[in-house]
C-alpha positions as CSV (number, residue, x, y, z in Angstrom):
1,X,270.7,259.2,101.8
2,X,267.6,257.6,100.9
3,X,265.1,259.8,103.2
4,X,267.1,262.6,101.3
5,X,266.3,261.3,97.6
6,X,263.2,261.2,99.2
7,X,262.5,264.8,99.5
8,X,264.5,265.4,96.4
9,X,262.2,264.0,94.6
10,X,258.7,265.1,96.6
11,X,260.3,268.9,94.7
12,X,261.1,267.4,91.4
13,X,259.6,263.8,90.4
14,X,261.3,263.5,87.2
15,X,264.6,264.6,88.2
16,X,267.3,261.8,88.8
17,X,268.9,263.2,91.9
18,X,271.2,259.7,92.1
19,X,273.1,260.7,88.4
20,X,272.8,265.0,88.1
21,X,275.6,266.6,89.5
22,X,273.9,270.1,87.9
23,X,271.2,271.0,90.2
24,X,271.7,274.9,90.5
25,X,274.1,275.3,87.6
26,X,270.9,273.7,85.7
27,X,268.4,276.0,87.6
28,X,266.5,272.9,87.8
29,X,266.5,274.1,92.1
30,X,265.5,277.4,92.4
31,X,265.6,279.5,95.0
32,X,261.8,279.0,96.8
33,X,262.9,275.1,96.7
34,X,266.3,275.5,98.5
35,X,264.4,277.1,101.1
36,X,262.4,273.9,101.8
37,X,265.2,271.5,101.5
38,X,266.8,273.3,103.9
39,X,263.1,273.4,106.1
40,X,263.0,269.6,105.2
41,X,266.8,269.0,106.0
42,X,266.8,270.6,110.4
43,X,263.6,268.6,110.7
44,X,264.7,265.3,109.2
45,X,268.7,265.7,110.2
46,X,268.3,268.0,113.3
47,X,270.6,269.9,111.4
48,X,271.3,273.7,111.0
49,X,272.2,274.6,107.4
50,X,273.6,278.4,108.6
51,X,273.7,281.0,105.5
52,X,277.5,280.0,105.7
53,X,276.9,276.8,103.8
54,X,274.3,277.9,101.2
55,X,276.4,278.0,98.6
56,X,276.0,276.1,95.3
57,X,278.9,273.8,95.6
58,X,276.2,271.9,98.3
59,X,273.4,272.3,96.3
60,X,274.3,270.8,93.3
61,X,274.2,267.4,94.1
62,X,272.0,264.4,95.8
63,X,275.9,263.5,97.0
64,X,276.8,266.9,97.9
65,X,274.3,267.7,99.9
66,X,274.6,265.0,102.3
67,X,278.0,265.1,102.4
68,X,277.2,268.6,104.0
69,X,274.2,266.9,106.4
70,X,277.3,264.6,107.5
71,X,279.5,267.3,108.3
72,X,277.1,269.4,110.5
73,X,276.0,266.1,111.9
74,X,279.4,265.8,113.3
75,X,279.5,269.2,114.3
């Protein structure tokens, strides 16, 4: 979770990404950086985040965005 606050915040420095649950609903990610969190994600995770999964329910969230790097880790 850390390396993934990590890049989190390399996109948005003043953005707490351990307490906002809001991150699309907010527009504070917008499309260009979903893009490279998802770039940043398969190189750091070895993950594959297919279209399937880009939905804003995983997005909105430090927590529920890892919780969807653990799932396709256990894939």
């Amino acid at each position: 979770m850390d390396r993934l606050l990590e890049i989190l915040s390399d996109l948005h420095p003043e953005i707490d990404f351990e307490e906002c649950t809001t991150l699309i609903d907010d527009g504070i990610l917008d499309s260009f950086d979903i893009v490279s969190l998802i770039s940043e994600i398969n190189e750091e995770y070895d993950v594959v985040i297919s279209a399937e999964y880009i939905v804003p329910e995983n997005f909105n969230s430090a927590e529920a965005l890892y919780a969807l790097i653990e799932k396709l880790e256990e894939e």
